[in-house]
Biopython code that builds the backbone (N, CA, C, O; Angstrom):
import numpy as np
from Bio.PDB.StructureBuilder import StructureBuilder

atoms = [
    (1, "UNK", "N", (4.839, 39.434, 11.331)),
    (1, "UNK", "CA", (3.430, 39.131, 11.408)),
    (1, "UNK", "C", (3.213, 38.102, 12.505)),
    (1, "UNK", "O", (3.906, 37.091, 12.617)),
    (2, "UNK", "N", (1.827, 38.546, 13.605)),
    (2, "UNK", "CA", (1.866, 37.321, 14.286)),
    (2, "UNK", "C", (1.661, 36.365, 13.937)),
    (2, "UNK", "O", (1.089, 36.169, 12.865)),
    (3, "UNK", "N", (2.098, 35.345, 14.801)),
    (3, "UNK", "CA", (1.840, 33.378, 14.042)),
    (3, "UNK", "C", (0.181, 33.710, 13.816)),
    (3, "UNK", "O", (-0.088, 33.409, 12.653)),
    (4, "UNK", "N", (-0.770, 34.119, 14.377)),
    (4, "UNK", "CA", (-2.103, 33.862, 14.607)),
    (4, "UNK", "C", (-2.803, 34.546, 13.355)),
    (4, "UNK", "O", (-3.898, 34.197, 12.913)),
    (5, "UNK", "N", (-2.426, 35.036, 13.112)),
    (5, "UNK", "CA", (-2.844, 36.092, 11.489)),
    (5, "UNK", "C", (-2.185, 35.205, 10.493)),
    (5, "UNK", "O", (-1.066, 34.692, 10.513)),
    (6, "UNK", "N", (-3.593, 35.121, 9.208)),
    (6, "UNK", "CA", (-3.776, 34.055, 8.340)),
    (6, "UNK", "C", (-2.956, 34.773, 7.296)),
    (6, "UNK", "O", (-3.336, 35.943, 7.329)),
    (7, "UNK", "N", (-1.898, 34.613, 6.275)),
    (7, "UNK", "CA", (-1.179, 35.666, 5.404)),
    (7, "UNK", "C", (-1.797, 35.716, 4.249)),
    (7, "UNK", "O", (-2.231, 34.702, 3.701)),
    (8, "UNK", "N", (-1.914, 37.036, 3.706)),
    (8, "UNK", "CA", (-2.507, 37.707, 2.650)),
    (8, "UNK", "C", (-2.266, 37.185, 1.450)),
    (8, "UNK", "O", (-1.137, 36.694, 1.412)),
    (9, "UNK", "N", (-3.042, 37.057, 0.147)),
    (9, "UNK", "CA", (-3.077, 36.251, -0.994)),
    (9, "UNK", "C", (-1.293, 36.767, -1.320)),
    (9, "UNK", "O", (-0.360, 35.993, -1.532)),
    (10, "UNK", "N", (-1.239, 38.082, -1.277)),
    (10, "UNK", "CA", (0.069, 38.565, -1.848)),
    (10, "UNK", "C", (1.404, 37.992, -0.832)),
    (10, "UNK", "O", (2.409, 37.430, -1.266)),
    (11, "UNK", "N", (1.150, 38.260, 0.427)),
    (11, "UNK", "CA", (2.293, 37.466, 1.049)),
    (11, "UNK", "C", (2.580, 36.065, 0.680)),
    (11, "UNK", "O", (3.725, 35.736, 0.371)),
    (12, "UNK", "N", (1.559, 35.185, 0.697)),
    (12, "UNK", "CA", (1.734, 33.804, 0.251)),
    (12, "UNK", "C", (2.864, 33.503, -1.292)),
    (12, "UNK", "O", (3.790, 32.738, -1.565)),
    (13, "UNK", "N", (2.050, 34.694, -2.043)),
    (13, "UNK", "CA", (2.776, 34.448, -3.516)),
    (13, "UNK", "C", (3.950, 35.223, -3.721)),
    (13, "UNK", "O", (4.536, 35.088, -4.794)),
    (14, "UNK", "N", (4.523, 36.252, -2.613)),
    (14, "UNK", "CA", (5.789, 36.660, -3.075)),
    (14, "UNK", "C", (5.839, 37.300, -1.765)),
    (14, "UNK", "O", (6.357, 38.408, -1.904)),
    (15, "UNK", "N", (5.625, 37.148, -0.950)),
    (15, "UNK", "CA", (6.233, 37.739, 0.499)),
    (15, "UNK", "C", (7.566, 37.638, 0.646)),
    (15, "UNK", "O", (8.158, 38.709, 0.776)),
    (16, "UNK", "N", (8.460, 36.254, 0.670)),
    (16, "UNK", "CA", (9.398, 36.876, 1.040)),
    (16, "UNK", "C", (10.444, 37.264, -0.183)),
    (16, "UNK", "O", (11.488, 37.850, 0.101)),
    (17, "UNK", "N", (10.117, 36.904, -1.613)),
    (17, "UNK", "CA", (10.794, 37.518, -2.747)),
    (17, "UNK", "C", (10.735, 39.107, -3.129)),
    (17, "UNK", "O", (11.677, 39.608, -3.743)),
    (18, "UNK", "N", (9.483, 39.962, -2.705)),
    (18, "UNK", "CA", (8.901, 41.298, -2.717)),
    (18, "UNK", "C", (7.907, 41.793, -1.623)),
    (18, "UNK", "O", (6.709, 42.047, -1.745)),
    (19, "UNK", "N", (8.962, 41.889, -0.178)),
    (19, "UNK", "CA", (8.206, 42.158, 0.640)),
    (19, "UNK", "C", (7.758, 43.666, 0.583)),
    (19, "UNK", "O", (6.804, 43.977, 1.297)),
    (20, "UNK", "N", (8.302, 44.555, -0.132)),
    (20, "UNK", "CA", (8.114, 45.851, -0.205)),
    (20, "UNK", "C", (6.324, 46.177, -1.286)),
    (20, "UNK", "O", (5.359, 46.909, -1.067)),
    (21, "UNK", "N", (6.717, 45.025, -2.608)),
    (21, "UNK", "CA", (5.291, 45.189, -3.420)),
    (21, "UNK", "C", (4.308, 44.263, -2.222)),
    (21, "UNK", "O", (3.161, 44.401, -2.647)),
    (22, "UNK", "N", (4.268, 43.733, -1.437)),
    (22, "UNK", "CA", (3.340, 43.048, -0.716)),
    (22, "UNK", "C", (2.723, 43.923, 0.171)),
    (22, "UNK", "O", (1.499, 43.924, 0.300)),
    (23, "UNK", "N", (3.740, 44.961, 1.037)),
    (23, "UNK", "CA", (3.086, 45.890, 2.020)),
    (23, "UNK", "C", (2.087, 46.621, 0.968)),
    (23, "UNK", "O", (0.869, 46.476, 1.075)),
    (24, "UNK", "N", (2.719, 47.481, -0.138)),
    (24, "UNK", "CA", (2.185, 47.779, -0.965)),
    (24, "UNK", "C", (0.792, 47.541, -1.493)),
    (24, "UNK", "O", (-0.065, 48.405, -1.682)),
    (25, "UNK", "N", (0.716, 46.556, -1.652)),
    (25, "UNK", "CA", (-0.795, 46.071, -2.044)),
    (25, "UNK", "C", (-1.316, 45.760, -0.881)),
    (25, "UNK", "O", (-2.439, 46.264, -0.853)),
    (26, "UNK", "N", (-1.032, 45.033, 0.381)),
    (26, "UNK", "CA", (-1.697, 44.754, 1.402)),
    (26, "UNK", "C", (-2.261, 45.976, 2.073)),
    (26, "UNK", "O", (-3.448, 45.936, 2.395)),
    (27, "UNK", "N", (-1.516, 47.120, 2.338)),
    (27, "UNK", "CA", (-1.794, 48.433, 3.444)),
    (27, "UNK", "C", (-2.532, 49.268, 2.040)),
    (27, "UNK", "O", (-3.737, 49.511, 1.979)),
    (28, "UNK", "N", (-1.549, 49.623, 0.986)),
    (28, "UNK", "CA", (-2.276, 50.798, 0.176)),
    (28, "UNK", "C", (-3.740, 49.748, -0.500)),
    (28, "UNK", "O", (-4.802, 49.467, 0.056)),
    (29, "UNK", "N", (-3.277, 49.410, -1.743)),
    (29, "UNK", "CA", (-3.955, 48.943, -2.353)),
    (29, "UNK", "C", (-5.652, 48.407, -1.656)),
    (29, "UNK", "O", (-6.712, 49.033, -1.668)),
    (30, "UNK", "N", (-5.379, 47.210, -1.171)),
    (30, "UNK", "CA", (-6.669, 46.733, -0.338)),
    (30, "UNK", "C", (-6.794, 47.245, 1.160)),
    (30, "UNK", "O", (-7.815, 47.004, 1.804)),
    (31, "UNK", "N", (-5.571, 48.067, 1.782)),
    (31, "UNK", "CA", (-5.863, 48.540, 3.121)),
    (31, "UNK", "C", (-6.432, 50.077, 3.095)),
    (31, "UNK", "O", (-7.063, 50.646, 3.986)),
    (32, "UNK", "N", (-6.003, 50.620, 1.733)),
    (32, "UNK", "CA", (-6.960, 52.178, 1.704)),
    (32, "UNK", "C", (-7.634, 52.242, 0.576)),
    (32, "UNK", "O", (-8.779, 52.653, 0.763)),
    (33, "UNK", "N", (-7.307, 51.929, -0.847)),
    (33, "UNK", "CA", (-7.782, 51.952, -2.196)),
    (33, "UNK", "C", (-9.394, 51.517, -1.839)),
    (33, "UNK", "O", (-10.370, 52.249, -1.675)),
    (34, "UNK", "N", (-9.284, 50.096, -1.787)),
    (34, "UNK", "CA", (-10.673, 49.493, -1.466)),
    (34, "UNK", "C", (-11.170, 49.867, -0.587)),
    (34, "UNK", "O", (-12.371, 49.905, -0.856)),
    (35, "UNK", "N", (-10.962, 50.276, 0.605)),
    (35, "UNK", "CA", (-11.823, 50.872, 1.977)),
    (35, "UNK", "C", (-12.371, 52.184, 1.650)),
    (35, "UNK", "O", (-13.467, 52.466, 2.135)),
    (36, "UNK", "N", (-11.805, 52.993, 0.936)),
    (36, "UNK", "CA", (-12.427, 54.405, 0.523)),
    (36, "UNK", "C", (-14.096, 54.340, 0.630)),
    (36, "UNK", "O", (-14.653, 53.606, -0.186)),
    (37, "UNK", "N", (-14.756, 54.920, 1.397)),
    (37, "UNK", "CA", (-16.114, 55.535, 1.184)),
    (37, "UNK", "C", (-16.642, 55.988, -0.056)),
    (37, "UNK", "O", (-17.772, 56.475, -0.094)),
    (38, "UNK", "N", (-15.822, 55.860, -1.245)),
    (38, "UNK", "CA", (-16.980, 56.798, -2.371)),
    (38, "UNK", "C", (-16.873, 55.552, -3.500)),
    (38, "UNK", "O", (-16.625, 55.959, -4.635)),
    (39, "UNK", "N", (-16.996, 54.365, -3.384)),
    (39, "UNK", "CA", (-17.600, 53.357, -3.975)),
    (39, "UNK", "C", (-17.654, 52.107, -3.016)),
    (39, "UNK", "O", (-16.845, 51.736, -2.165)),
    (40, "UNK", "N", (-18.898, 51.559, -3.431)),
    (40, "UNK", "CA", (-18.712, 50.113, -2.606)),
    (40, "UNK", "C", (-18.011, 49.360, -3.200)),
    (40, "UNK", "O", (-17.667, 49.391, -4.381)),
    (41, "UNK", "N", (-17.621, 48.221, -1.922)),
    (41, "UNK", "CA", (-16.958, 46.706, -2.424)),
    (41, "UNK", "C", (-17.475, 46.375, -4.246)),
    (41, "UNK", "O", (-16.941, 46.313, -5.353)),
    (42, "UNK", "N", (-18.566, 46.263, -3.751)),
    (42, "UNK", "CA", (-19.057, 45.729, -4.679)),
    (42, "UNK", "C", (-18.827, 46.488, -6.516)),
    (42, "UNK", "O", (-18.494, 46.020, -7.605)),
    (43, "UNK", "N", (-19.225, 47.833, -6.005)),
    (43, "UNK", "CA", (-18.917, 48.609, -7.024)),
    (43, "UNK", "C", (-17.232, 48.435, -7.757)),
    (43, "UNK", "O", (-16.909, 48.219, -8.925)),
    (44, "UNK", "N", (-16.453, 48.620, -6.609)),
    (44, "UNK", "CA", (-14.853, 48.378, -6.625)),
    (44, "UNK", "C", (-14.544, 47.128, -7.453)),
    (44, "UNK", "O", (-13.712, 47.103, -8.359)),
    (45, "UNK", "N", (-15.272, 46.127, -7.067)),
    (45, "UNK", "CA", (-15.064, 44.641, -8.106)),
    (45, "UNK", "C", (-15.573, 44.841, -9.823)),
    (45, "UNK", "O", (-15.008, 44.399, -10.823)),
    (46, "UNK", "N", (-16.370, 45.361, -9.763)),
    (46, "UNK", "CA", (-17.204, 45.829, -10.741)),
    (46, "UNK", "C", (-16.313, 46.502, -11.705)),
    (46, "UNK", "O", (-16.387, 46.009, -12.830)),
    (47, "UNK", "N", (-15.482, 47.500, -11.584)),
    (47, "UNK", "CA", (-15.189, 48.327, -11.876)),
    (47, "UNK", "C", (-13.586, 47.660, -12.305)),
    (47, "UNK", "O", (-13.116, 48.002, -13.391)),
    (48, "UNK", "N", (-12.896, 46.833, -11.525)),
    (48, "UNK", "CA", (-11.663, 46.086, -11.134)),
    (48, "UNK", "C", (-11.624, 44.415, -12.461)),
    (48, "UNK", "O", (-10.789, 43.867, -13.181)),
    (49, "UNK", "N", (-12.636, 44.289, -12.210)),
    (49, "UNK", "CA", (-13.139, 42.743, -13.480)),
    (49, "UNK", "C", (-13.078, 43.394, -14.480)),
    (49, "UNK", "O", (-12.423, 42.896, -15.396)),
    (50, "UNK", "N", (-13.643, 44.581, -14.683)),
    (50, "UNK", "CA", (-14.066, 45.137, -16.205)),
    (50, "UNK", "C", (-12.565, 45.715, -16.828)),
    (50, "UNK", "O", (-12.189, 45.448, -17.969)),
    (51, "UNK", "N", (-11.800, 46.539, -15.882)),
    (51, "UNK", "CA", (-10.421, 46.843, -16.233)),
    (51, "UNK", "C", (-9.296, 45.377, -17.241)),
    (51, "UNK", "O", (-8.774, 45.222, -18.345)),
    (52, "UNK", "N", (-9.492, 44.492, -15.691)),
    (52, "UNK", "CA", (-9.037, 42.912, -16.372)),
    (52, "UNK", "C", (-9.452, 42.473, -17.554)),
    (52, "UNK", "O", (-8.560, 42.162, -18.343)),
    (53, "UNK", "N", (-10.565, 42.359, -17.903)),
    (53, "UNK", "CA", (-10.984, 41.978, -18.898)),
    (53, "UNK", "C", (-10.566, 42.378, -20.172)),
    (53, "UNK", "O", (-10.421, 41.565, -21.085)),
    (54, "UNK", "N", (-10.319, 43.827, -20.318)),
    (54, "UNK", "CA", (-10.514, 45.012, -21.110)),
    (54, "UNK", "C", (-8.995, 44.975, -21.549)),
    (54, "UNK", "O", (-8.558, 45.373, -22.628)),
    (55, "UNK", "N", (-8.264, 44.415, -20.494)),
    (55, "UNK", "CA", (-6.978, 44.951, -20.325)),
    (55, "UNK", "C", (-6.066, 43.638, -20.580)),
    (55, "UNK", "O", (-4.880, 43.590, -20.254)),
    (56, "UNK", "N", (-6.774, 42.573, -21.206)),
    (56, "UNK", "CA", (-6.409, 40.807, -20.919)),
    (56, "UNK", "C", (-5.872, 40.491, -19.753)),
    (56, "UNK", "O", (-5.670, 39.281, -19.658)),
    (57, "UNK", "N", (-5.507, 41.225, -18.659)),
    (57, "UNK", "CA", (-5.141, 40.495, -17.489)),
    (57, "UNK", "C", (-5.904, 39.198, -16.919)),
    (57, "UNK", "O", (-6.943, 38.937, -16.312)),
    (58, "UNK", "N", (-4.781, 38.530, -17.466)),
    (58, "UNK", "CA", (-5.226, 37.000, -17.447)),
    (58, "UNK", "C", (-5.018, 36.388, -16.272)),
    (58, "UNK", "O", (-5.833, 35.508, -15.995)),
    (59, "UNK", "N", (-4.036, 36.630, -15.391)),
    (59, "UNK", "CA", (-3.036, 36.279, -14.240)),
    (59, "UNK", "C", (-3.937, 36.941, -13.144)),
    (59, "UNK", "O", (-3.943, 36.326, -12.078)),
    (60, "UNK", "N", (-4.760, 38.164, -13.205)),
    (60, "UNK", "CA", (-5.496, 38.692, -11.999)),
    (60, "UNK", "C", (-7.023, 38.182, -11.734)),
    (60, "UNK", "O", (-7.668, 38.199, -10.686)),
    (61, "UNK", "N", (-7.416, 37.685, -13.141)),
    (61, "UNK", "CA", (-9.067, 37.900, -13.410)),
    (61, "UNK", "C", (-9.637, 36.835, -12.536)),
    (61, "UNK", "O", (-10.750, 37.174, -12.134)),
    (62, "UNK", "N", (-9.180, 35.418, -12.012)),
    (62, "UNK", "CA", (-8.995, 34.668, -11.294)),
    (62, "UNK", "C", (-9.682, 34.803, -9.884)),
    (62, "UNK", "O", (-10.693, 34.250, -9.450)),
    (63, "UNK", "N", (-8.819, 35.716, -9.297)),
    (63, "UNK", "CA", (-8.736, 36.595, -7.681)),
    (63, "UNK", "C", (-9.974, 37.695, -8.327)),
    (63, "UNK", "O", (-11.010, 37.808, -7.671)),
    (64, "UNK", "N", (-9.900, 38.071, -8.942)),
    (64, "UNK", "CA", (-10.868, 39.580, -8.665)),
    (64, "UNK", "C", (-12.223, 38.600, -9.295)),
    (64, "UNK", "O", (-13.261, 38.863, -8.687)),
    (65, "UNK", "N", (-12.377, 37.647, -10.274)),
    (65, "UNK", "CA", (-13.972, 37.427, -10.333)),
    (65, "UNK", "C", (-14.200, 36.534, -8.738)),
    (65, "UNK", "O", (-15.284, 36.630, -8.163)),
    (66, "UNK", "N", (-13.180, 35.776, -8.203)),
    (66, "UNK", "CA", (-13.940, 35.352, -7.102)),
    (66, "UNK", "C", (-14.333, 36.721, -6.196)),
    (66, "UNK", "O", (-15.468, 37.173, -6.044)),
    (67, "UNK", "N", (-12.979, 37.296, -5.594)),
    (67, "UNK", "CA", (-13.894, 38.378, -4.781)),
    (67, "UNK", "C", (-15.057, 39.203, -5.626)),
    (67, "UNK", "O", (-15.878, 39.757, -4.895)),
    (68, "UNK", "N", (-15.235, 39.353, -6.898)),
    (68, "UNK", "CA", (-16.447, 40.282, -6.964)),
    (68, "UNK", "C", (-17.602, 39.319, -6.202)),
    (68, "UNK", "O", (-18.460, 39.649, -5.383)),
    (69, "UNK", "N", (-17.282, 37.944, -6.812)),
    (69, "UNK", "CA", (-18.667, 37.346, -6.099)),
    (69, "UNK", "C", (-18.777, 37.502, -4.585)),
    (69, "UNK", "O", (-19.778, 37.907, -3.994)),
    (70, "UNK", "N", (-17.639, 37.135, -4.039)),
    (70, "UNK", "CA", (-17.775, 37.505, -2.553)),
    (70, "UNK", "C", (-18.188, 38.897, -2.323)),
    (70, "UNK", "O", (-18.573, 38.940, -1.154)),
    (71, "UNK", "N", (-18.299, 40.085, -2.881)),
    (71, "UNK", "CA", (-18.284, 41.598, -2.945)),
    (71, "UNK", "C", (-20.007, 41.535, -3.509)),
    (71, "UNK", "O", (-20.544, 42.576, -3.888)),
    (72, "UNK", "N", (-20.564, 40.558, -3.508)),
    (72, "UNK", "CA", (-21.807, 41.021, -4.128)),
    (72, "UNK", "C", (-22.634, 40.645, -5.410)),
    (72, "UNK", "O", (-23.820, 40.341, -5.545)),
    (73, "UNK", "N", (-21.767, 40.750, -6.158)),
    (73, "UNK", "CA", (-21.703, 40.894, -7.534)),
    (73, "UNK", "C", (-22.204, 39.689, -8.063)),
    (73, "UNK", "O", (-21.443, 38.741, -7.865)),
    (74, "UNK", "N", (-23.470, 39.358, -8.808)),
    (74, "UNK", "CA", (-24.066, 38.066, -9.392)),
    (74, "UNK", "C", (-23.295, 36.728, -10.051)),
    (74, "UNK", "O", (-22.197, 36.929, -9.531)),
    (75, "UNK", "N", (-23.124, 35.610, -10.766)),
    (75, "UNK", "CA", (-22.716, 35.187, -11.320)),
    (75, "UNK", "C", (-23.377, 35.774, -12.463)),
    (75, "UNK", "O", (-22.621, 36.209, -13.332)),
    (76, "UNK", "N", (-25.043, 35.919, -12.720)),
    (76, "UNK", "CA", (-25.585, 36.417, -13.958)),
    (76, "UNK", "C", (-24.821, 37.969, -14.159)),
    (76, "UNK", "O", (-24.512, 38.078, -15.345)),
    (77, "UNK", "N", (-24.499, 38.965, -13.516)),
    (77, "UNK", "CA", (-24.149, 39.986, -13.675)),
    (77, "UNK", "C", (-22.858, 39.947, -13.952)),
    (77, "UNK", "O", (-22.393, 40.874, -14.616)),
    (78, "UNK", "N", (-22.330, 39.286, -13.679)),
    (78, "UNK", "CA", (-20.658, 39.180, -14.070)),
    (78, "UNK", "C", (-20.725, 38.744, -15.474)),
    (78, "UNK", "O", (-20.149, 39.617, -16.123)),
    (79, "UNK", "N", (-21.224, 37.654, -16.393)),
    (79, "UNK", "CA", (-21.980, 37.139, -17.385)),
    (79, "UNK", "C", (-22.536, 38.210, -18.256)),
    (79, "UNK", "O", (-22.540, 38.247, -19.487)),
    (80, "UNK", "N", (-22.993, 39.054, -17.424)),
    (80, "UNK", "CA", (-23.577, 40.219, -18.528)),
    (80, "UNK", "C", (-22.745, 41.283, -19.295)),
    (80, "UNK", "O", (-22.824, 41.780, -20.419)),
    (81, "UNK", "N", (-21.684, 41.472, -17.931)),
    (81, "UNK", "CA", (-20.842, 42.176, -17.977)),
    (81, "UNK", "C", (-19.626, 41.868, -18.800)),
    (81, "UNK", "O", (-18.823, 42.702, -19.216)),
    (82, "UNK", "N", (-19.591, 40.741, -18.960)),
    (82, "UNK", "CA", (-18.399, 39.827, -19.743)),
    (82, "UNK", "C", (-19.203, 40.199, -21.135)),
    (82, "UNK", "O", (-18.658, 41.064, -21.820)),
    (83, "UNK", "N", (-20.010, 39.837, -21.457)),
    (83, "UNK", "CA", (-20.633, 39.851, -22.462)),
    (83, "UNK", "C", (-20.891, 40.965, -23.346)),
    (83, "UNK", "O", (-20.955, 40.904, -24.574)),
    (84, "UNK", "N", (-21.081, 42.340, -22.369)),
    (84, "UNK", "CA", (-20.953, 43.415, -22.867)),
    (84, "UNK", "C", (-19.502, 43.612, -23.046)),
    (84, "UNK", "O", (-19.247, 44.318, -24.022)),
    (85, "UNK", "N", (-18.686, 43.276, -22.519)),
    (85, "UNK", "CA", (-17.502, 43.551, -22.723)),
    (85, "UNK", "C", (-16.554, 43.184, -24.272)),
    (85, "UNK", "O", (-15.440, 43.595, -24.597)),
    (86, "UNK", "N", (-17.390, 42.372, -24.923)),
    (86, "UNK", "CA", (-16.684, 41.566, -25.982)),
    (86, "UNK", "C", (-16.820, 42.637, -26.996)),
    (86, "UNK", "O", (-15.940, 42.562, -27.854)),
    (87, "UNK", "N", (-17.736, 43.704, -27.173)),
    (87, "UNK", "CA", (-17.774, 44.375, -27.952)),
    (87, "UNK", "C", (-17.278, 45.855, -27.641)),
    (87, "UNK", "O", (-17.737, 46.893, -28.119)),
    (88, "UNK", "N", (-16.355, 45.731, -26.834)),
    (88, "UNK", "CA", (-15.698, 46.692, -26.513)),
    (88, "UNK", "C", (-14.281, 46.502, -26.158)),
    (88, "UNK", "O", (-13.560, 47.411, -26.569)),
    (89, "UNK", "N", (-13.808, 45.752, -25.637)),
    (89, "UNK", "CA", (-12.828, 44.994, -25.307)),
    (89, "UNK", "C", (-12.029, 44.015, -26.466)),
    (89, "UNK", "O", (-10.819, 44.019, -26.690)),
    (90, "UNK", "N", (-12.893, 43.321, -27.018)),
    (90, "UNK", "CA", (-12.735, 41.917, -27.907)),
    (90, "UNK", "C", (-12.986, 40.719, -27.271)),
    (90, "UNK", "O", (-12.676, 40.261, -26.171)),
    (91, "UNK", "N", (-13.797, 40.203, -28.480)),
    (91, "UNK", "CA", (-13.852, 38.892, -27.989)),
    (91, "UNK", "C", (-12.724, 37.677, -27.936)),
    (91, "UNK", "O", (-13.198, 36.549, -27.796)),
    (92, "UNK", "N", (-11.613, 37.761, -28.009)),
    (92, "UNK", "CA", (-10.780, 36.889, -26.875)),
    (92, "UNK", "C", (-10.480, 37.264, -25.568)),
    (92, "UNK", "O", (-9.983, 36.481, -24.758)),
    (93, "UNK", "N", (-10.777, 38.511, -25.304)),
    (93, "UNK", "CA", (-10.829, 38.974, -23.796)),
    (93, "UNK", "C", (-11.835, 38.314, -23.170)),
    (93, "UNK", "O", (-11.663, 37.561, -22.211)),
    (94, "UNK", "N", (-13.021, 38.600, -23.742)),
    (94, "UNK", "CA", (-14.449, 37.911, -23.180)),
    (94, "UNK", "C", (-14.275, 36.510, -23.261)),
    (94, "UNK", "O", (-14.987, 35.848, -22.507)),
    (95, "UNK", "N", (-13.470, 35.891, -24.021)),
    (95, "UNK", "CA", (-13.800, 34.463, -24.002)),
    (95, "UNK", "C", (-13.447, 34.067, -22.890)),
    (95, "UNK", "O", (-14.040, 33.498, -21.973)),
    (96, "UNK", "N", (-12.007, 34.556, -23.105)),
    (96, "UNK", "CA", (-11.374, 33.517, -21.586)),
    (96, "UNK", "C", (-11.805, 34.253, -20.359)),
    (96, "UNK", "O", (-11.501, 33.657, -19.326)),
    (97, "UNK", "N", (-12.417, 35.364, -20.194)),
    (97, "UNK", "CA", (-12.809, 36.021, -18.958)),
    (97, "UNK", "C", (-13.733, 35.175, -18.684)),
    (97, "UNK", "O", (-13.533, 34.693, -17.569)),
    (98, "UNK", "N", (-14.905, 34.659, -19.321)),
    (98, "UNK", "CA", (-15.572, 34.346, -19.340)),
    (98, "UNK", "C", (-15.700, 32.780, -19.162)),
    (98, "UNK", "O", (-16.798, 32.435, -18.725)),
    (99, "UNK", "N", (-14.511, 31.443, -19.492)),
    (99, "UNK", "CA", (-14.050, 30.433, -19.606)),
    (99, "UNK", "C", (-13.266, 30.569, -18.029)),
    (99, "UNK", "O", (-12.801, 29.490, -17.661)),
    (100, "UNK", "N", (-13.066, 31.668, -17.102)),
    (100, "UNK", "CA", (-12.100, 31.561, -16.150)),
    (100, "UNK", "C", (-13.911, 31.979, -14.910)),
    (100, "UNK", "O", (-13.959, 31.647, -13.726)),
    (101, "UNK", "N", (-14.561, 32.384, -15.320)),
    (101, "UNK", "CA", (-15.507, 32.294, -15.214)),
    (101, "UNK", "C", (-16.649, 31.174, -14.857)),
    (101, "UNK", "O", (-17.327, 31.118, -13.832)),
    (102, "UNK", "N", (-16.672, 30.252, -16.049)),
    (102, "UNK", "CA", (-17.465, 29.271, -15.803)),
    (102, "UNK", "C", (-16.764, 28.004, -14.989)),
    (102, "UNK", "O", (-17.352, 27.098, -14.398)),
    (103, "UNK", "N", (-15.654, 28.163, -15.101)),
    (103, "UNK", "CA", (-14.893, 27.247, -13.918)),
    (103, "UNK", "C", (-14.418, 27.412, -12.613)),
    (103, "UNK", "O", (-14.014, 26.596, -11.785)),
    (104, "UNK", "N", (-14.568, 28.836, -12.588)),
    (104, "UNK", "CA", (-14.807, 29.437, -11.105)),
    (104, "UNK", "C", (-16.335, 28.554, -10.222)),
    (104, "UNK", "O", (-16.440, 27.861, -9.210)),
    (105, "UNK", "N", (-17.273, 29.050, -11.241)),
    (105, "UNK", "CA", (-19.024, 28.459, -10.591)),
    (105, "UNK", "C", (-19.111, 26.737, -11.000)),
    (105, "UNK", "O", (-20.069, 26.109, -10.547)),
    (106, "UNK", "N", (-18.246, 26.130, -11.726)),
    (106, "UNK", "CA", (-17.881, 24.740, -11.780)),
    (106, "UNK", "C", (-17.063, 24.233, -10.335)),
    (106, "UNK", "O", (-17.534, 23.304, -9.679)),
    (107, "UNK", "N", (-16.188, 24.718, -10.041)),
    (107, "UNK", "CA", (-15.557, 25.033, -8.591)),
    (107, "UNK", "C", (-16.315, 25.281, -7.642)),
    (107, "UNK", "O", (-16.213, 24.562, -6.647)),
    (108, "UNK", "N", (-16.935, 25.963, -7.648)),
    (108, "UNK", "CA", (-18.373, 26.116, -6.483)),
    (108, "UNK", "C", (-19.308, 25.013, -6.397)),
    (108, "UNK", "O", (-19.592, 24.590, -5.276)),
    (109, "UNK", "N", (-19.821, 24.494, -7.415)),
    (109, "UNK", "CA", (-20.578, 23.571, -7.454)),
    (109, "UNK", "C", (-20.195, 22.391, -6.872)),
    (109, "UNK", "O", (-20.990, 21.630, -6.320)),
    (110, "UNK", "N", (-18.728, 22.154, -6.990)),
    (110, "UNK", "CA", (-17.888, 20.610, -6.701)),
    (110, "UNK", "C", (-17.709, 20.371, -5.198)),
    (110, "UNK", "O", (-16.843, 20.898, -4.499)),
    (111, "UNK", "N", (-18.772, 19.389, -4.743)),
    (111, "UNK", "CA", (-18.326, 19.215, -2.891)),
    (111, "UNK", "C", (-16.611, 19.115, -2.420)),
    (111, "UNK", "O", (-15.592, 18.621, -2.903)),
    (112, "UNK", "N", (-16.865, 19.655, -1.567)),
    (112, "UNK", "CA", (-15.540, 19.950, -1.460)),
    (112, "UNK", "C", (-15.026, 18.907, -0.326)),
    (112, "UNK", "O", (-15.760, 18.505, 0.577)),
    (113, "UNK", "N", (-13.616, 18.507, -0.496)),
    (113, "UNK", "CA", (-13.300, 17.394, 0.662)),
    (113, "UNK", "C", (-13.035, 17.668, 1.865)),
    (113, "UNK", "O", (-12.421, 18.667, 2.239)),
    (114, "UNK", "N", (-13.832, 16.112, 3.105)),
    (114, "UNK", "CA", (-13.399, 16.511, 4.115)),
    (114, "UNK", "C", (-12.308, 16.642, 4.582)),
    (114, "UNK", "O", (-11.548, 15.826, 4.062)),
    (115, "UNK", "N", (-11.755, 17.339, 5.405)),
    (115, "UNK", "CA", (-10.283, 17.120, 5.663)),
    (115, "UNK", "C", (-10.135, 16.860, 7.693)),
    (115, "UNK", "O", (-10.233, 17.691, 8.596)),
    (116, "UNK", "N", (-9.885, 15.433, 7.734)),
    (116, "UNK", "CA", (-9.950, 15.364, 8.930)),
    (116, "UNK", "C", (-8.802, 15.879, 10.066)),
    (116, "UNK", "O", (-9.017, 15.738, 11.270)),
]
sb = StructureBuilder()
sb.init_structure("model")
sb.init_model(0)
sb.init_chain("A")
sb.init_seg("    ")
for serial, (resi, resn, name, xyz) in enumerate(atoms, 1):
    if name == "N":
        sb.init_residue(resn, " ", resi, " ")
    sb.init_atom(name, np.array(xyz, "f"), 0.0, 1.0, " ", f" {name:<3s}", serial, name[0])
structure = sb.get_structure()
């Protein structure tokens, strides 16, 4: 990779322990999965949070509720969606989806430092 290219969430966390699952998710996963034409970003997050949730992936929900927000996706609509989810999912799924959630937009809120 050139020096000048910023490395991918997955390279950072296991690049050089699983460089094979990194291409993997970097080229397939987010280089064709997500680029596909027959849902948007946005839809894709949508669709990707609700799996997590559903599914307790606790370790992903993190990364995918920030990008849904970056992808579009409301803080109220994510909220709704959590919410509908408890009765389908369970509510300890919803809780902490939802607890990983409100400290995500607690995180947003917090000025962030300068760094000179």
């Amino acid at each position: 990779m050139p020096e000048s290219q910023e490395q991918t969430a997955a390279q950072k966390m296991i690049g050089d322990f699983a460089p094979k699952l990194v291409s993997l998710t970097d080229d397939v996963l987010f280089g064709d999965i997500w680029e596909r034409p027959g849902l948007s970003k946005r839809d894709r997050s949508l669709i990707t949070v609700t799996a997590l949730v559903a599914l307790y992936r606790t370790d992903q929900i993190t990364f995918h509720l920030r990008k849904a927000l970056q992808n579009g996706l409301t803080e109220d609509e994510l909220i709704e969606t959590i919410t509908h989810l408890a009765f389908y999912a369970g509510w300890p799924n919803a809780m902490t989806a939802i607890t990983t959630l409100k400290n995500l937009a607690a995180e947003a809120d917090r000025p962030q430092e300068i760094v000179d």
